[in-house]
N, C-alpha and C positions, 0 to 999 in steps of 0.2 A: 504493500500500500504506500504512494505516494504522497506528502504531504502537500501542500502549497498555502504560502502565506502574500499576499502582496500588500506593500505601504505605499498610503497615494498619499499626494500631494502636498510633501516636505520638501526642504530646500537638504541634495545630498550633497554634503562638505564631507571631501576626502582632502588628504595632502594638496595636489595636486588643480582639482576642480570644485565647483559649487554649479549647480544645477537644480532644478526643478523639474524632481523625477518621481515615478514612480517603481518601484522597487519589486523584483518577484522574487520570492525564496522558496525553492523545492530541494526537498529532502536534505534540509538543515547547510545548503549552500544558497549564493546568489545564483538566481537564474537567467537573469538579466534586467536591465533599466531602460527605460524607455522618458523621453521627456513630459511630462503630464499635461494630459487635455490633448494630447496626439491618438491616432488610431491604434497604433502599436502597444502605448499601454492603454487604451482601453480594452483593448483584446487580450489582456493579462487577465486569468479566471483564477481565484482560488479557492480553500474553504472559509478563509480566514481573513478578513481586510482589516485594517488599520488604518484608522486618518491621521496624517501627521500636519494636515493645514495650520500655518503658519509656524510649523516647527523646525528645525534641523532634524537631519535624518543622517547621522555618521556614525565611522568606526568605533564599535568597542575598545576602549582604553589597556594600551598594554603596559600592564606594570613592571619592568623590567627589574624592580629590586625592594624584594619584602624578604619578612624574614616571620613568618608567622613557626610559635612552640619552639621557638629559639631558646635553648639554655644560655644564659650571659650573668655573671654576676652573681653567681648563688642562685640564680630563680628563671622563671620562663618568661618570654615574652608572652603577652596574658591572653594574644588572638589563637586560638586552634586554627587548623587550615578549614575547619566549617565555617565556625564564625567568621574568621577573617576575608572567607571568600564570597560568603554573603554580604559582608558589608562593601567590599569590593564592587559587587552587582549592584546595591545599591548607588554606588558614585559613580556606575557608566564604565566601571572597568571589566575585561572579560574574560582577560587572560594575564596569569604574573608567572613571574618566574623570581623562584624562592631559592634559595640558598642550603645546597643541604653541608654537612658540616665531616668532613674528616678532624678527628682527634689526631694528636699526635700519639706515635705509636699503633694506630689502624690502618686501614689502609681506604680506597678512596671509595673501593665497593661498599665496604660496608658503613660507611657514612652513607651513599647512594642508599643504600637498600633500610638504612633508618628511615630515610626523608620519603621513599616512598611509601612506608607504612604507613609514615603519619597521614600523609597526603591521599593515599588512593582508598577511595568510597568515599569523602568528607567533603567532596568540594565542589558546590556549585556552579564554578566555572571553570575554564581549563587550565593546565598547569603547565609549567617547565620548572627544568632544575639549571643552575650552574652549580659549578663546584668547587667548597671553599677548599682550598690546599694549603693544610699548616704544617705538614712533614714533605719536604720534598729531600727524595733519594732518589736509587735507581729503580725502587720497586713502582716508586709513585709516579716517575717520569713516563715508565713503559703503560700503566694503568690510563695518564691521561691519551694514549694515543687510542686506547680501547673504547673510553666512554665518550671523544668527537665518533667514534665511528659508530656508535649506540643512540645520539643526541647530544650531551650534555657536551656543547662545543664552546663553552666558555669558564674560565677558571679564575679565582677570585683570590690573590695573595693580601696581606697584610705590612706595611710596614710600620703602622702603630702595635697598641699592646703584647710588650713583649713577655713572654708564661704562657701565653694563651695561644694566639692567631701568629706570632710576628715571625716573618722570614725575613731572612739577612740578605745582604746584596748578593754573596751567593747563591743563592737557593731562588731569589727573586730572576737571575740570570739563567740558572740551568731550565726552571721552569720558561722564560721563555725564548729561551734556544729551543726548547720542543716544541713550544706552542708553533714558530716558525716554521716547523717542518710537519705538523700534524693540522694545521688550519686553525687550530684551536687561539682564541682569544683571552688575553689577561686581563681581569679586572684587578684595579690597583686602588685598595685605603691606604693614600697618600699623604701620611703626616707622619712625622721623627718621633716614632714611638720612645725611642730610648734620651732623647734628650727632653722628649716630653715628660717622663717620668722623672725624669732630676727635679725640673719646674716644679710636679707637682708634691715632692718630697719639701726641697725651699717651702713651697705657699703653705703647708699642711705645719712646716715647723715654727713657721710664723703666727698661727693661729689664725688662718685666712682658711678659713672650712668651709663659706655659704658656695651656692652652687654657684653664685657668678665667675668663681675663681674656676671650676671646671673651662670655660670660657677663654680668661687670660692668660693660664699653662698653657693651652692646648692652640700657638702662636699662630696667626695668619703665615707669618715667616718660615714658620715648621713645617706648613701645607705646600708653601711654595717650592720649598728646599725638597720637601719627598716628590713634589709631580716632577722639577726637571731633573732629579735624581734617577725616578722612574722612565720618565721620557727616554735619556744617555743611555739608560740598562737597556731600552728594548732599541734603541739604536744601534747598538752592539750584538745587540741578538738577530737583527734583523726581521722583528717581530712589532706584528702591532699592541695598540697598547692604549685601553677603556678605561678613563681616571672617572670613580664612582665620588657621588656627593658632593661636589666642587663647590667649596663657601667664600673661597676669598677672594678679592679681585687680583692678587697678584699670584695666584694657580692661575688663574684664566688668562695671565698675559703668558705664561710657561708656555699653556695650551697654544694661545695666539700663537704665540712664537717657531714653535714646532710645525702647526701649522702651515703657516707659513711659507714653511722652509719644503712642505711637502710632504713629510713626512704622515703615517697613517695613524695620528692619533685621535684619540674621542674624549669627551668629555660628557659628562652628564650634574645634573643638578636639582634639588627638590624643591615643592615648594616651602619649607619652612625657612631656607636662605632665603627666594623672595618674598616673604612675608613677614616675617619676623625678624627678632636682631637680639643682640647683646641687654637691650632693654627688659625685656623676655627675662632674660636670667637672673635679672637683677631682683626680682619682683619680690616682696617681703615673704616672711613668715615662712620661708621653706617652699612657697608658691614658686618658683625660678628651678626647681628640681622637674619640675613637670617637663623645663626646655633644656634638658641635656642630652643631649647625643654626639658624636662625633662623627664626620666634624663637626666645630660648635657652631652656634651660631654668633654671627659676627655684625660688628656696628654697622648700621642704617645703610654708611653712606657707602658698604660691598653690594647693596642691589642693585644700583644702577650699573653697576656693570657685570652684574650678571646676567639682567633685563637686555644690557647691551651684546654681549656673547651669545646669547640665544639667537637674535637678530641678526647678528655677522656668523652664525652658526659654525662659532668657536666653541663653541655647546651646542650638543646634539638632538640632547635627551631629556626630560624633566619624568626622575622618580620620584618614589616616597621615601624609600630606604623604611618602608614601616613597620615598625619594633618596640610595639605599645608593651608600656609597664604600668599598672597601678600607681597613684598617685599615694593610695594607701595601702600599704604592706610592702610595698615596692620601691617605689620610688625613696619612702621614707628609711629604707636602710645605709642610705646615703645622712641621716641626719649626725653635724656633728662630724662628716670627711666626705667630702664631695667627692672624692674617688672614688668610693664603694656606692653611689648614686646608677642604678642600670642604664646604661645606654641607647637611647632610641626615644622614639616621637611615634605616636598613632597619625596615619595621614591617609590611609586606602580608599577610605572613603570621601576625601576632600579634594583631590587632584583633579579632576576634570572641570569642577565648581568653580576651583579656584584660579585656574588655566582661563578657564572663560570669563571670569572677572578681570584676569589681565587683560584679553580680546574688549571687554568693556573700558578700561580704563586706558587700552590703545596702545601696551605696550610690545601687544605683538598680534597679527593678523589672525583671521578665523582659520584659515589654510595653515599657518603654521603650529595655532594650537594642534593641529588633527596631527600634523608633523611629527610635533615634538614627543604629543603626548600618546601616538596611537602607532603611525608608521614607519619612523625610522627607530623605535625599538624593537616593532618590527624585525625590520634590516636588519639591525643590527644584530642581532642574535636569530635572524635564520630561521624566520617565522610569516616570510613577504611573499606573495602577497596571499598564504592560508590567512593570513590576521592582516590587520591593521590598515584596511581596506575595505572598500563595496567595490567591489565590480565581480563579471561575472564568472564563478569558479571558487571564487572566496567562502571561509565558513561564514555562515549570516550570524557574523558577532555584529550586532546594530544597536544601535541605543535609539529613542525619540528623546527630542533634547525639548526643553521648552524654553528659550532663549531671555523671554521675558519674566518669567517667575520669577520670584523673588524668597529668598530665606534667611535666617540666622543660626547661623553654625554654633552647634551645642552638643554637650553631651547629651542631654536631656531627649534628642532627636536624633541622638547618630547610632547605628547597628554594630560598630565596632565594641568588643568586649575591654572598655576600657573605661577608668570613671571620668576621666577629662576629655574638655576636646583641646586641644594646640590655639584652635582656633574660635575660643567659647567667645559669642558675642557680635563675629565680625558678619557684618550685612553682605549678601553676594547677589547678582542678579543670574539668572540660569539654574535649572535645576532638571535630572535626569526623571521621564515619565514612564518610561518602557523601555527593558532592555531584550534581548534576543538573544541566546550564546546558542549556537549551531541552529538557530532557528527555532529554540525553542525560547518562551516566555520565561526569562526568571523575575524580572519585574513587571511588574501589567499595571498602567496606570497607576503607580505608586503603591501596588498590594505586592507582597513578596509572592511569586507563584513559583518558586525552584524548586529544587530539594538537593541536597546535599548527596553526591555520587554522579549526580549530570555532567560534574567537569571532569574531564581526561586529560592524562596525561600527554602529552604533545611534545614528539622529540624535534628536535632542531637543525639545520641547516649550521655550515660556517657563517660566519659575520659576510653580509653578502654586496657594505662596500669595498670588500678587498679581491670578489670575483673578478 
């Protein structure tokens, strides 16, 4: 039995175009678009119609970097890959790609094959994995050549916290001297983990404890010095090279700069650098622990040119990085040494809102929100055009967008399992009405219609600007 869905009379914004189409989905792909009020889509039949008149009609948002049941710090990040994927489908996203985790001492399988327990039957929308690598050997080097050819064709080193995540410039270079020859792509947490921790040893013995000092350890100059440290290493490798969470304006001129020069590097960034700042942190009573993640967030006057990076697309990408903790039981183990404060920010469900508030306030076009925030992470990870796209062949990840709505971002309203929001209070115009992931309803005019096991797992392509 054949499905068919068709959406009339939205305006479809892809990367690329804006149109006023109408849309046909059979058997959970695009079947084709036709302009509307033309014969061709009138003659689209389905069982199922949908009005999107005066709506946007675009790609499902792909979240190229969550971290949902993360252990960090003693404790889990507080989203499940359930919850976290429904609230995902709430904000118009249809597809992430999560992070699963080798320990040191394991090996890469069996970090892989934790992350897909967690994940597989739990997820409303669909999944990928990359691969964090914190022991590279020769065992680990031969493994990553194994899981590009399985999917998971991107791999995620560390050069902050050192015990935990942190590979040295050796280990950072053999990984991508392989990555060079196996297709596979590095993502790089780009900050001087180890001169970091001297910082935060001085501030802690000073009695500078509140969370804004997470912030002033954790240096703009730190960030800068790890990207074009990173950048020379995979210069030498002959490897490209994905800088994840870019906060400072002087990483972005690293990037620039590389750029530039030709070189294949990428950059990505979230929104709580364009939205928020070091103000954030400062905020009394323990409140300012809710805004710590690394990288931190940094003062005001780093958005403009991050806004501006986007725009000269010296930044590629806008993730979440989302790695909600509890405000209480969590967050507050940080009271008293901002160090032990867990790292990350809830945002899965705010990206696409908050994308189109920038499209409202003009700092970047309707065509490159769909970019940023849908197809070139896509691209980027090897997902183009199954995802991150409408046209025809594509999975019918679709959202109904309603451009004029209006809302206030709150805990009190949001599906994420987290007691705060990042963003409690702030007014947004745009708001997601109906979502679609392979053509099936997980959102229906604002009622959750999913179920949790609808999302699959989804292997990957190489990074598909370097074909």
């Amino acid at each position: 039995m054949s499905s068919r869905t068709v959406i009339r009379g939205g305006l479809v914004i892809t990367a690329s175009d804006e149109i006023h189409a109408d849309v046909l989905i059979e058997d959970g792909r695009v079947a084709a678009l036709a302009a509307s009020g033309t014969p061709a889509a009138e003659a689209f039949t389905a069982e199922r119609a949908m009005d999107a008149t005066g709506k946007y009609v675009i790609p499902g948002g792909v979240d190229a970097h969550t971290h949902m049941e993360l252990p960090f710090g003693g404790t889990f990040a507080s989203d499940t890959f359930e919850t976290g994927t429904r609230a995902a489908a709430w904000g118009g996203t249809t597809t992430i790609i999560d992070f699963a985790v080798q320990s040191v001492g394991h090996t890469l399988r069996e970090g892989l094959d934790t992350w897909h327990a967690k994940a597989e039957g739990n997820c409303a929308i669909d999944y990928g994995f990359h691969m964090i690598v914190s022991d590279v050997n020769q065992e680990t080097l031969k493994e990553m050549d194994l899981l590009v050819e399985e999917g998971v064709t991107s791999f995620k080193q560390f050069m902050a916290y050192p015990g935990v995540f942190y590979s040295d410039d050796g280990q950072i270079l053999r990984a991508m001297q392989r990555s060079a020859e196996n297709g596979g792509l590095i993502m790089m947490h780009a900050e001087n983990g180890i001169a970091i921790d001297v910082l935060v040893e001085q501030a802690l013995a000073r009695g500078e404890t509140d969370p804004r000092y997470h912030g002033e350890v954790r240096k703009a100059l730190l960030e800068a010095e790890a990207t074009h440290r990173a950048i020379k290493l995979a210069q030498v490798a002959g490897a490209p090279l994905y800088v994840v969470h870019v906060s400072a304006m002087e990483a972005v001129a690293e990037l620039a700069r590389a750029r530039d020069e030709g070189l294949n590097v990428f950059g990505e960034t979230c929104p709580q650098y364009l939205f928020l700042s070091t103000d954030n942190l400062a905020e009394p009573d323990f409140e300012g622990s809710k805004y710590v993640c690394s990288t931190p967030l940094r003062p005001k006057e780093h958005q403009a040119q991050l806004w501006k990076g986007l725009r000269t697309n010296d930044l590629q990408v806008v993730s979440t990085d989302h790695c909600p903790f509890c405000f209480v039981g969590q967050k507050e183990l940080g009271r008293g040494d901002f160090s032990k404060i867990p790292n990350g920010l809830p945002g899965v469900e705010n990206r696409m809102d908050l994308l189109h508030q920038a499209v409202v306030d003009g700092h970047i076009s309707r065509r490159r929100w769909i970019e940023i925030a849908c197809a070139t992470p896509a691209r980027m990870f090897g997902l183009y055009p199954q995802k991150g796209t409408i046209t025809p062949g594509a999975d019918a990840d679709i959202v109904i967008y309603d451009p004029h709505a209006e809302q206030v971002m709150s805990a009190s309203e949001h599906h994420m399992n987290v007691d705060y929001s990042a963003y409690e209070g702030k007014r947004t115009t745009g708001r997601v009405e109906t979502v679609l992931s392979r053509g099936e309803p997980v959102i229906t005019e604002r009622e959750y219609t999913g179920r949790a096991g609808h999302g699959v797992y989804t292997p990957r392509s190489t990074c598909q600007y370097l074909n």
